[in-house]
MDTraj code that builds the backbone (N, CA, C; nanometers):
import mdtraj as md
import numpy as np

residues = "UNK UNK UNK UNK UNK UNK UNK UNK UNK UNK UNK UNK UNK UNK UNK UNK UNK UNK UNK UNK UNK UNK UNK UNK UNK UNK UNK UNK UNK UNK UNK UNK UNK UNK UNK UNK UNK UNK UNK UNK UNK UNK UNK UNK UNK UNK UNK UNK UNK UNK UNK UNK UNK UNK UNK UNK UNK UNK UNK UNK UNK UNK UNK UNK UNK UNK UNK UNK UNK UNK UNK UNK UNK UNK UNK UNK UNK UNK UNK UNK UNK UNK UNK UNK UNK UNK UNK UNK UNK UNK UNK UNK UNK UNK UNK UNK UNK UNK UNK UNK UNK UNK UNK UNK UNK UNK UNK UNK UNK UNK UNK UNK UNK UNK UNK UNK UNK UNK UNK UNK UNK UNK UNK UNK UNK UNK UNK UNK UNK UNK UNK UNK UNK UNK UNK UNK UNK UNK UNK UNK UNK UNK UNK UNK UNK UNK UNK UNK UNK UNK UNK UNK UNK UNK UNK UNK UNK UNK UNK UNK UNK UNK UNK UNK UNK UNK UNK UNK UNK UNK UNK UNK UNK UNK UNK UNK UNK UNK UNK UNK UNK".split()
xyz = np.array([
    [2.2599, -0.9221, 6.1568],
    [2.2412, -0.7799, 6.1835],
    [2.3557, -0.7058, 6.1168],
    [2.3172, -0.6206, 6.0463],
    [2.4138, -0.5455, 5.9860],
    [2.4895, -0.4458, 6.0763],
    [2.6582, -0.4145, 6.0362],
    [2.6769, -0.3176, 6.1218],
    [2.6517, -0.1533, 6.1550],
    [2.5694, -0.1158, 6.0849],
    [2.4997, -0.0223, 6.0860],
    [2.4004, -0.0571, 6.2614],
    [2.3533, -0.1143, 6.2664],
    [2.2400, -0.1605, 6.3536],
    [2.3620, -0.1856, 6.4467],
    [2.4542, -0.2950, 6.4733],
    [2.5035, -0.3310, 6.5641],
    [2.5473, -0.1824, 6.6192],
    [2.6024, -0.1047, 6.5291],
    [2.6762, 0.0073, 6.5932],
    [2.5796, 0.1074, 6.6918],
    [2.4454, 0.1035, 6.6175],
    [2.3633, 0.1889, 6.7321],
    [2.3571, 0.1195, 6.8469],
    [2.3498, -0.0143, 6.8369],
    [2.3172, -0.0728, 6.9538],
    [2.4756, -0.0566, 7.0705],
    [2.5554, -0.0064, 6.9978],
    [2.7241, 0.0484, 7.1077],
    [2.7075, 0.1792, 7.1492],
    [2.6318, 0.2796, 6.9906],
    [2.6328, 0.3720, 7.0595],
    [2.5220, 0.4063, 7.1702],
    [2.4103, 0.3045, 7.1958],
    [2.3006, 0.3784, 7.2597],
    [2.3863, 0.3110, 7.3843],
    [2.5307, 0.2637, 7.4281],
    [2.5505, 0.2316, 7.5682],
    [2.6514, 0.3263, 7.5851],
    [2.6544, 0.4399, 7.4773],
    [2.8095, 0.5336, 7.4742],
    [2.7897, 0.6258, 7.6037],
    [2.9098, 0.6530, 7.6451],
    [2.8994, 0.7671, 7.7230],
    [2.8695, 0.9779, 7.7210],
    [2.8840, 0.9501, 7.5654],
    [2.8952, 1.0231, 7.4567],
    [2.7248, 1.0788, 7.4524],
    [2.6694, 1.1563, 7.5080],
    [2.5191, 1.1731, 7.5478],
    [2.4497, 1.1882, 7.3991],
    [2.5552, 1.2796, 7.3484],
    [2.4862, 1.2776, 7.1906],
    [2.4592, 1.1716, 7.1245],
    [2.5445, 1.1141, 7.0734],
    [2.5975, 0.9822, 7.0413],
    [2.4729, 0.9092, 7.0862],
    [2.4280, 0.8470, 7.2472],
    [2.3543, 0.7734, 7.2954],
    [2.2211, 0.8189, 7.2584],
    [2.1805, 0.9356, 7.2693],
    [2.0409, 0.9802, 7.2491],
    [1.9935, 0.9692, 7.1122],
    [2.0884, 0.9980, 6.9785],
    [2.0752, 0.9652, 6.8972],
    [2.0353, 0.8206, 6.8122],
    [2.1616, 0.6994, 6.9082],
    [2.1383, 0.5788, 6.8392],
    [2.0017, 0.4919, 6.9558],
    [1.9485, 0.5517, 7.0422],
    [1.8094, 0.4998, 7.1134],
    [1.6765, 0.5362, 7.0677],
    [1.7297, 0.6952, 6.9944],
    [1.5935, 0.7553, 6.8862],
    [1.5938, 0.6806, 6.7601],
    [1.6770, 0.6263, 6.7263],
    [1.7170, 0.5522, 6.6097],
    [1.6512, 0.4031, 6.6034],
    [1.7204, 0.3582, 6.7040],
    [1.6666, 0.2163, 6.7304],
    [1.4954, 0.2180, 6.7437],
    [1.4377, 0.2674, 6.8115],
    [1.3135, 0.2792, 6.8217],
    [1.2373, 0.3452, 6.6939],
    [1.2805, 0.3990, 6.5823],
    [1.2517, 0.4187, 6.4644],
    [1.2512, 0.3121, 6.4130],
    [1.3449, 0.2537, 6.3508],
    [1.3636, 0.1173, 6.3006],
    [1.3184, -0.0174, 6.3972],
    [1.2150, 0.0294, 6.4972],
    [1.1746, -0.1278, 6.5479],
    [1.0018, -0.0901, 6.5401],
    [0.9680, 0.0343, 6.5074],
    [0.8423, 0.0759, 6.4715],
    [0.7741, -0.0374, 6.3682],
    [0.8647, -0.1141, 6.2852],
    [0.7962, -0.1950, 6.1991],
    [0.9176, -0.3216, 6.2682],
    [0.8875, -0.4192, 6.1637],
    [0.8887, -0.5826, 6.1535],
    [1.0458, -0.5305, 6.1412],
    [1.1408, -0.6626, 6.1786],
    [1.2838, -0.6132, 6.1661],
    [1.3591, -0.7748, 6.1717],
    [1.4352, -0.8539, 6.0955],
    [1.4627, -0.9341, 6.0991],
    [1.5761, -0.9595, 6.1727],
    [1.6565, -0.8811, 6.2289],
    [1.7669, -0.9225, 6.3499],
    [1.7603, -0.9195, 6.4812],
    [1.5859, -0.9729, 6.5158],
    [1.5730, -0.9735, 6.6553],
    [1.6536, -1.0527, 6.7678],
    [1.6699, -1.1647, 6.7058],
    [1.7348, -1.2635, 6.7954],
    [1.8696, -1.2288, 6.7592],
    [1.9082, -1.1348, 6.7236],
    [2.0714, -1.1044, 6.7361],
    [2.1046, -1.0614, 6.8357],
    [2.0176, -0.9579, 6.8992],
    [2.0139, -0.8912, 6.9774],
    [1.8982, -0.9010, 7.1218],
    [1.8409, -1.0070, 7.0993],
    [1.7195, -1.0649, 7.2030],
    [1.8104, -1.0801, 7.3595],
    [1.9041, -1.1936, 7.3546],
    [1.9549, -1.2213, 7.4835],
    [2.0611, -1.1064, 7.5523],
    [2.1110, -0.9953, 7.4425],
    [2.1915, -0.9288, 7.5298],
    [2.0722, -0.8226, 7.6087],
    [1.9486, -0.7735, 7.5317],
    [1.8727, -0.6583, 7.5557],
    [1.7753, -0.7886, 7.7131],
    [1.7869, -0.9237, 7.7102],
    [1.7161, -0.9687, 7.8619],
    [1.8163, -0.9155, 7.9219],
    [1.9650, -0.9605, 7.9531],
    [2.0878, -0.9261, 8.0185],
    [2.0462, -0.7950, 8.1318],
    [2.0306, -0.7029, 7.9779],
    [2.0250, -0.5349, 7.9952],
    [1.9229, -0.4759, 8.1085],
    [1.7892, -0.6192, 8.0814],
    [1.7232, -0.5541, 8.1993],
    [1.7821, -0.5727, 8.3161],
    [1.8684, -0.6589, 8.3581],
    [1.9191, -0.6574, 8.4890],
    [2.0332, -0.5465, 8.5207],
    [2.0879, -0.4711, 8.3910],
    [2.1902, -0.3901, 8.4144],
    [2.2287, -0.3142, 8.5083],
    [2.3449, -0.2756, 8.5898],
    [2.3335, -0.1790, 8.6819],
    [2.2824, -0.0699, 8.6305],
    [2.3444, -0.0084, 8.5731],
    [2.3278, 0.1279, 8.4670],
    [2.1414, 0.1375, 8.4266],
    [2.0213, 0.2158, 8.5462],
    [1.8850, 0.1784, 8.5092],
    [1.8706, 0.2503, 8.4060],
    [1.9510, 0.3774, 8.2998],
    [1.9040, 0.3924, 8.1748],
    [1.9229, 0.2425, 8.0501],
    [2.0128, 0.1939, 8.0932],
    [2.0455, 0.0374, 8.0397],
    [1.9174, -0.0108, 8.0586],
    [1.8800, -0.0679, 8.1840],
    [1.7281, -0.1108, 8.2190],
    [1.6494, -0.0610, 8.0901],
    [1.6084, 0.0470, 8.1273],
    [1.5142, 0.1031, 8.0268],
    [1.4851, 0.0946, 7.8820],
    [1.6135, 0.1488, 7.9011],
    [1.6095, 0.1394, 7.7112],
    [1.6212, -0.0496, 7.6741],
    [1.6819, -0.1393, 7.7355],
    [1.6312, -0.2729, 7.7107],
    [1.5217, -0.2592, 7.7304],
    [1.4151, -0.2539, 7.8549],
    [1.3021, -0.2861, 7.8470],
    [1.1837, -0.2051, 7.7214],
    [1.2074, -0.1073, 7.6939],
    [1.1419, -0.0570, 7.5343],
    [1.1973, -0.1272, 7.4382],
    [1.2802, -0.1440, 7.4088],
    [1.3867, -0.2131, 7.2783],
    [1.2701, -0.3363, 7.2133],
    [1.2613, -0.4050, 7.3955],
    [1.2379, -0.5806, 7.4012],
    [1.0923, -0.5325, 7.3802],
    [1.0111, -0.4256, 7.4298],
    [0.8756, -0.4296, 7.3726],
    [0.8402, -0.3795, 7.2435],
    [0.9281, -0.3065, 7.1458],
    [0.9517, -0.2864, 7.0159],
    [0.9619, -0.4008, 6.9366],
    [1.0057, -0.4891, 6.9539],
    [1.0656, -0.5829, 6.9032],
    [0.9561, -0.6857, 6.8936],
    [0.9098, -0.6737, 6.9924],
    [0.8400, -0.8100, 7.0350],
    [0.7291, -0.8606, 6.9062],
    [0.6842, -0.7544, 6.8085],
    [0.6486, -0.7650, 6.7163],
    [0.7035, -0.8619, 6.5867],
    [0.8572, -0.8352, 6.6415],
    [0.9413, -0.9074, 6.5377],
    [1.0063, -1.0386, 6.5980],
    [0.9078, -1.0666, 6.6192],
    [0.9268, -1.2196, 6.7513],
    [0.8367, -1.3851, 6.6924],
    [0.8903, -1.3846, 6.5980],
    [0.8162, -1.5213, 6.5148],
    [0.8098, -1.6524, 6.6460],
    [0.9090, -1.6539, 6.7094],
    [0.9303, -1.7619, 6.7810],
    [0.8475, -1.6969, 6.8977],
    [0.8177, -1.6503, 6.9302],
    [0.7064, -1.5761, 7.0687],
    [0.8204, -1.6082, 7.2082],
    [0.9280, -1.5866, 7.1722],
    [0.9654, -1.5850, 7.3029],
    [0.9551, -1.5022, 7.4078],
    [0.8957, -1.3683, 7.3842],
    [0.8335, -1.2710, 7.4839],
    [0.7274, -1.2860, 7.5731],
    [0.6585, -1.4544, 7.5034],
    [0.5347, -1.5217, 7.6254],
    [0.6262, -1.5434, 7.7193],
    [0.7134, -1.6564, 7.7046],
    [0.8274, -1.6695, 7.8225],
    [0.9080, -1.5761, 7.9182],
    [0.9822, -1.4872, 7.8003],
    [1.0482, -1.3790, 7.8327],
    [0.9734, -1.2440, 7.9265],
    [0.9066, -1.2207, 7.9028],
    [0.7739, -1.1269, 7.9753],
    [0.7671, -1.1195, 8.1294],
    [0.8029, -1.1785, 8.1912],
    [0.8038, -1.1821, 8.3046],
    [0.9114, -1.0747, 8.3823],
    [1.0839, -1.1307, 8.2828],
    [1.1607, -1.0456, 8.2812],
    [1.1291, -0.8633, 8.3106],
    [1.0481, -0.8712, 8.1457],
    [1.0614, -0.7153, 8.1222],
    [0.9541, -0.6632, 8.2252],
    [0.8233, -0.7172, 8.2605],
    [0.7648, -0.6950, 8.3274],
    [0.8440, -0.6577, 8.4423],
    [0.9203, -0.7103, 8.5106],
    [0.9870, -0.6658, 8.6207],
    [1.0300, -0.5177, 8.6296],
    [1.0833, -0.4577, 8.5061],
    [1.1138, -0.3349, 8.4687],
    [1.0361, -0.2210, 8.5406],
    [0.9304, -0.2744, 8.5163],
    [0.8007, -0.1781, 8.5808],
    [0.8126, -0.1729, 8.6935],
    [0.8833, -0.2585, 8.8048],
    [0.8845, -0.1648, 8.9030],
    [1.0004, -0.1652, 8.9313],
    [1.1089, -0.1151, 8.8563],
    [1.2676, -0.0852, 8.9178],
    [1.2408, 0.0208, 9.0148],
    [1.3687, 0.0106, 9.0575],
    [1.3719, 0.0994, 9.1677],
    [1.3912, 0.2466, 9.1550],
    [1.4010, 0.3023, 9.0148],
    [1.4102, 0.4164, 9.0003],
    [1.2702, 0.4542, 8.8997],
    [1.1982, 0.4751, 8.9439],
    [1.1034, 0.5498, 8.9285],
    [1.1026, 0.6266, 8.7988],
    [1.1450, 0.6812, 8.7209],
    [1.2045, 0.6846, 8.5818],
    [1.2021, 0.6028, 8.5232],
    [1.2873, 0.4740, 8.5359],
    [1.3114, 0.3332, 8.4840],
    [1.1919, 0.2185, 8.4516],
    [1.0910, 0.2529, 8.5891],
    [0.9852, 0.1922, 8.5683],
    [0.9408, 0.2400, 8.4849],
    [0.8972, 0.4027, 8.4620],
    [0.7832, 0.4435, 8.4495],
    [0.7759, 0.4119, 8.3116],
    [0.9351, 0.4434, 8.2748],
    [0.9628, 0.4304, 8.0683],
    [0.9192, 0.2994, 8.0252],
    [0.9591, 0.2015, 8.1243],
    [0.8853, 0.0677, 8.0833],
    [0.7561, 0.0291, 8.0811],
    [0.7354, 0.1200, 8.1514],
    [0.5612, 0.0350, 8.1581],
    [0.5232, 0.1380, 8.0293],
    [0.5597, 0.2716, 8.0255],
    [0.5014, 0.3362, 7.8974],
    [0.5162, 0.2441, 7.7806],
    [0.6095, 0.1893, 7.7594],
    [0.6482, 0.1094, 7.5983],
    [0.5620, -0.0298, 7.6471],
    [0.5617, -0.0660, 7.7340],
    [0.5056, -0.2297, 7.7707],
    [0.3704, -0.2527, 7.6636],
    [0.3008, -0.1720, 7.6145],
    [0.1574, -0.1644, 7.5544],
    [0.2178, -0.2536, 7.3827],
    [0.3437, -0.1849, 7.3774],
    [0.4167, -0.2632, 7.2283],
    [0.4005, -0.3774, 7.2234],
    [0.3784, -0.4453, 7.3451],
    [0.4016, -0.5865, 7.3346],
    [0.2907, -0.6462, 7.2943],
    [0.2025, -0.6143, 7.3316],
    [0.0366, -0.5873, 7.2960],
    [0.0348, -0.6599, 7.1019],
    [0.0812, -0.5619, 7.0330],
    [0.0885, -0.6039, 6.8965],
    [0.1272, -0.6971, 6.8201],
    [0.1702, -0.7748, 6.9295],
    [0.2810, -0.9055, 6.8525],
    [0.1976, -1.0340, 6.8231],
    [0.0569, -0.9752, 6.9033],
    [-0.0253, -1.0992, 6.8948],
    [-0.1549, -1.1354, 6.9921],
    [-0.2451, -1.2434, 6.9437],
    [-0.3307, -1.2118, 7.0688],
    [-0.2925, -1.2784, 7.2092],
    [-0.2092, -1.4165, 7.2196],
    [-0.1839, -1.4251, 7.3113],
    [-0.0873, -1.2970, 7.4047],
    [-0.0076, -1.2386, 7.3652],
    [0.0447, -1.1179, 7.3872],
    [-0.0058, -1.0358, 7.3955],
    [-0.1379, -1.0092, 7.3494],
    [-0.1920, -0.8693, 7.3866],
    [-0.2883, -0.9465, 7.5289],
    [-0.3413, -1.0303, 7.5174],
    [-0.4339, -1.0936, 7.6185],
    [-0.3078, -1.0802, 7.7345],
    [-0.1955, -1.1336, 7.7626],
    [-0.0983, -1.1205, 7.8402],
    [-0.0476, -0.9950, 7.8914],
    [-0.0291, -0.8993, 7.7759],
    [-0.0276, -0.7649, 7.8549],
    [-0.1342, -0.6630, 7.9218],
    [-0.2307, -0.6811, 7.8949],
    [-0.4001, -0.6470, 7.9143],
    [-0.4007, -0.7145, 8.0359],
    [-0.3975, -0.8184, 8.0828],
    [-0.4104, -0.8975, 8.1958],
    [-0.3142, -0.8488, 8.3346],
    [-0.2112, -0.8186, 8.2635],
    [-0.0821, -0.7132, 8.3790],
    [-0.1271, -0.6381, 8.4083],
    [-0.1413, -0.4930, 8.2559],
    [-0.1957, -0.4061, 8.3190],
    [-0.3156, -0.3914, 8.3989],
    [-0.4196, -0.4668, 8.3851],
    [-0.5366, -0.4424, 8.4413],
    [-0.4976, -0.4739, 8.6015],
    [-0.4160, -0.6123, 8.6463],
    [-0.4036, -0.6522, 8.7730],
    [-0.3212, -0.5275, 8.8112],
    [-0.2183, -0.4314, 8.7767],
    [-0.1327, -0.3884, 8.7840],
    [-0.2240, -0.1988, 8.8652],
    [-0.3183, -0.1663, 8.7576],
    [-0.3854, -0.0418, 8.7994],
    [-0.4831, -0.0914, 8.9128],
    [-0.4896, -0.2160, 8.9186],
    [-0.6180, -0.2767, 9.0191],
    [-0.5310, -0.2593, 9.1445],
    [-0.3722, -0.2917, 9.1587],
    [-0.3888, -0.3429, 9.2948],
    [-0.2220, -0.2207, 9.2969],
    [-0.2399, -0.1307, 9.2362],
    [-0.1249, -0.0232, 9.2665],
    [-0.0918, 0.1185, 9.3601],
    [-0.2231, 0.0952, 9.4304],
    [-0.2988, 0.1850, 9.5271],
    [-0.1700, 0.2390, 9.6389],
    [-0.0781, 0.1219, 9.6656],
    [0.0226, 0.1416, 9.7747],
    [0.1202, 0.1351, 9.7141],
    [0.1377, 0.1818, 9.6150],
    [0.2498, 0.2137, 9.5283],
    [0.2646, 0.3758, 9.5156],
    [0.3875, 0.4199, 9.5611],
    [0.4225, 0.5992, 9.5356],
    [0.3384, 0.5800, 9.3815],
    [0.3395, 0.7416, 9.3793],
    [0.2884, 0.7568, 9.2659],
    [0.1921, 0.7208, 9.1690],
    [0.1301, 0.6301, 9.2731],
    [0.0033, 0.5812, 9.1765],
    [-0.0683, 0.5917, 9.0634],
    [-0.1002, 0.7540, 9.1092],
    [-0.1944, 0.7963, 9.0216],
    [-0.0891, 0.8241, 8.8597],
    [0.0153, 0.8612, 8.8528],
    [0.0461, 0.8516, 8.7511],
    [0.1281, 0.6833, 8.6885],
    [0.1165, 0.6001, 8.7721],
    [0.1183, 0.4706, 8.6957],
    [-0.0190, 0.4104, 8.6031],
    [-0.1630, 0.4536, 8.6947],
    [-0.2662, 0.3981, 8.6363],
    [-0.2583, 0.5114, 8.4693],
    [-0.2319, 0.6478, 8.4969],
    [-0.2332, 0.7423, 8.4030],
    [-0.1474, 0.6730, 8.2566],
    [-0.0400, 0.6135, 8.3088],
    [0.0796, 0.5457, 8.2337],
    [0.0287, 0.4395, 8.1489],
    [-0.0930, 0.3357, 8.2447],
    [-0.1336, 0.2238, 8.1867],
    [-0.2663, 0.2687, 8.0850],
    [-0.3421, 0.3793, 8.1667],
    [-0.4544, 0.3997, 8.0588],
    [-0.4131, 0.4644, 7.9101],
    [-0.2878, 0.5322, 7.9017],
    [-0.2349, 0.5461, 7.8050],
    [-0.1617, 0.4563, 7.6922],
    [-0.1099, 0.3859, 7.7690],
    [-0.0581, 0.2700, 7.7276],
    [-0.2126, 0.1564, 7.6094],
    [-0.2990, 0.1945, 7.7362],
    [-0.3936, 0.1103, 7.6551],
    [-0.5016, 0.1490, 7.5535],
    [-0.4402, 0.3461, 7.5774],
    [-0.5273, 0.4062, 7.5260],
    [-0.4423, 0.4036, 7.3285],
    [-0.2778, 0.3703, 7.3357],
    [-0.2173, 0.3772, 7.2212],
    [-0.2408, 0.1865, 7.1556],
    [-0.2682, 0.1402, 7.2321],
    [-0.3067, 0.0391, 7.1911],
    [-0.4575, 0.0125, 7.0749],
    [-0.5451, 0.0323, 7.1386],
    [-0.6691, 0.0862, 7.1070],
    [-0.6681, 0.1654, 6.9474],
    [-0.5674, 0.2435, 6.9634],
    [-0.5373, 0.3548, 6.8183],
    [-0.4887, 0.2675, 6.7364],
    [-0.3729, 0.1081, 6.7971],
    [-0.3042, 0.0972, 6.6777],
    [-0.3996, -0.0280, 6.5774],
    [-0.4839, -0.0718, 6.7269],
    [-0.5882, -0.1939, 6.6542],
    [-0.6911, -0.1782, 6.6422],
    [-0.7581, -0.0661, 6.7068],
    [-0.8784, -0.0495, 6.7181],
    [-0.9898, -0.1696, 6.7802],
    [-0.9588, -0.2097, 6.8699],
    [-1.0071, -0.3363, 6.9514],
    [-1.0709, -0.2491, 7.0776],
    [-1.2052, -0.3214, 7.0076],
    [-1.2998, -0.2450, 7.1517],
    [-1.3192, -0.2755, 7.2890],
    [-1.2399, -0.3950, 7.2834],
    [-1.2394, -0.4672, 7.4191],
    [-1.1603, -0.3674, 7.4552],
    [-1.0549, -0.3715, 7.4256],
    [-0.9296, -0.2551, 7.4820],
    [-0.9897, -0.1393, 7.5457],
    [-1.0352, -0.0656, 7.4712],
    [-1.1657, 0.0625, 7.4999],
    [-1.2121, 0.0648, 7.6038],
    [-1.2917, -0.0975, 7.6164],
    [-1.3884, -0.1317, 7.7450],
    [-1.3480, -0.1589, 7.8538],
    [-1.2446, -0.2135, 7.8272],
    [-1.1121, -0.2608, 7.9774],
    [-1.0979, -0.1206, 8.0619],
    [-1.0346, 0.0194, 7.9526],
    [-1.0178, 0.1031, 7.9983],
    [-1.1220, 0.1188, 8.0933],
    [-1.2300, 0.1820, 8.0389],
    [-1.3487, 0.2302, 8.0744],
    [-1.3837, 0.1516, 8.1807],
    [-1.3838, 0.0477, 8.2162],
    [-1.4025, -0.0383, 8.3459],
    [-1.3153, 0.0144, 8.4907],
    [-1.1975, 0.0345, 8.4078],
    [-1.1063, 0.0652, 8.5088],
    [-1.1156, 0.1862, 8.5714],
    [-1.1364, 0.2505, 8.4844],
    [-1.1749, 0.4187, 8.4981],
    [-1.2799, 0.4517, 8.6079],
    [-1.3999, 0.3773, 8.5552],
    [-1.5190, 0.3510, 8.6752],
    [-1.4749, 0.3128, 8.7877],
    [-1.3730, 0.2316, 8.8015],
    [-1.3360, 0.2049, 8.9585],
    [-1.2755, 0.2826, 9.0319],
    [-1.2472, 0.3961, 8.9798],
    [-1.1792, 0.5060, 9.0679],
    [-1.2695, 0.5719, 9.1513],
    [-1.2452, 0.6081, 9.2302],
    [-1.2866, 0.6646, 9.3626],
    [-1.3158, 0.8374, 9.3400],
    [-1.1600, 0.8763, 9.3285],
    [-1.1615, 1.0301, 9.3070],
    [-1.1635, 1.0623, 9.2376],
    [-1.2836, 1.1435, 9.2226],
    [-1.3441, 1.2880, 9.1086],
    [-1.2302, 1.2972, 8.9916],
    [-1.1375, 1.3752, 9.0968],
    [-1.0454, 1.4643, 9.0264],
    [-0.9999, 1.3850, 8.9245],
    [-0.9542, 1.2360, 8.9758],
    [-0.8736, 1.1876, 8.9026],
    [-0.9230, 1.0943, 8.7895],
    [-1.0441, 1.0556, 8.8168],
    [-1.1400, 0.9784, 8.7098],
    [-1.1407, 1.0692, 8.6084],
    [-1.2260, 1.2062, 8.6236],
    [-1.2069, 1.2898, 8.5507],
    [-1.0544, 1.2962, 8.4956],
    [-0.9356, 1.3008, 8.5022],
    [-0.8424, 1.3441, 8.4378],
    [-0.7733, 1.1968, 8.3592],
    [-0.8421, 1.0645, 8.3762],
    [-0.8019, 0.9406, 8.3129],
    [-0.9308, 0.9639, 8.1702],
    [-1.0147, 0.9974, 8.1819],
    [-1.1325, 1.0087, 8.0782],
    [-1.0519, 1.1377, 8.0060],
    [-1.0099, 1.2104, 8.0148],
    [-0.9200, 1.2605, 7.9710],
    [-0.8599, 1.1787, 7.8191],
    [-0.7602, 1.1017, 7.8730],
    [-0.6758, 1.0221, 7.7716],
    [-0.7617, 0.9702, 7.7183],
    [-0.9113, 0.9563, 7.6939],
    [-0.9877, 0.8873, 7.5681],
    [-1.0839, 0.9547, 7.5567],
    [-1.0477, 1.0473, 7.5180],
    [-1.1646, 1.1485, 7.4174],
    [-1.0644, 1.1905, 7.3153],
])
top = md.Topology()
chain = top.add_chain()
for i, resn in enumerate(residues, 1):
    res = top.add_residue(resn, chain, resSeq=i)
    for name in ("N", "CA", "C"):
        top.add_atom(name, md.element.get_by_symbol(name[0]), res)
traj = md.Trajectory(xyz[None], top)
């Protein structure tokens, strides 16, 4: 990893707000495609999900689903469990950013997309007694709705649409059909 890269990865832990916001918009630019210094940075960004600091959380848990693309060795089948955890930190923020990026992981492959498809679906199925519900399932149909855009996989589509049907309330079926038109 060059130090260009290492350095965003100091400044996105700076205290320096500019500084941080800058090298996390950065990093996530440059993990938009294939990137060969994943495993430079693989075991400190698991670490991170346990961090006290839950913007630490976060931004590891997007990083690690950015990346996961650039994961020849598939250690994110293993690893996954980890980031999955993200999703439900205890700050409500922390989750929510994770489960938004979690859909990245999706791209790295089909066992990986079959693996994240399988979360989310158990995840909007049984999140009913979870605060905030309705905007976690909102989180996941989006999630699966950017998925869908980047492969165009109609299963994806249909998963949604299954899920969608199982909702109960008007209001809110209506406003998940929403995210796919």
């Amino acid at each position: 990893m060059d130090k260009m890269i290492e350095q965003l990865f100091l400044d996105s832990k700076s205290v320096d707000k500019s500084a941080n916001s800058l090298a996390y918009q950065q990093i996530l630019i440059l993990t938009e495609k294939k990137v060969d210094w994943t495993y430079q940075i693989w075991d400190r960004l698991l670490e991170d999900l346990s961090h006290p600091n839950n913007h630490q959380r976060s931004r590891a848990a997007q990083y690690l689903a950015s990346l996961a693309k650039s994961d020849p060795e598939n250690r994110i089948l293993t690893d996954f469990p980890l980031l999955w955890q993200v999703t439900r930190d205890e700050k409500f923020v922390t989750a929510r950013h994770s489960l938004q990026a979690i859909w990245k992981v999706a791209l790295a492959g089909p066992d990986q997309k079959k693996m994240v498809l399988q979360h989310l679906i158990e995840r909007f199925l049984s999140c009913e007694d979870e605060k905030n519900f309705t905007l976690i399932r909102s989180d996941i149909l989006q999630g699966m709705r950017q998925l869908y855009d980047e492969t165009h996989d109609e299963r994806v589509k249909q998963s949604a649409m299954d899920l969608i049907e199982r909702v109960y309330d008007p209001k809110y079926k209506k406003k998940y059909k929403t995210i796919w038109k």
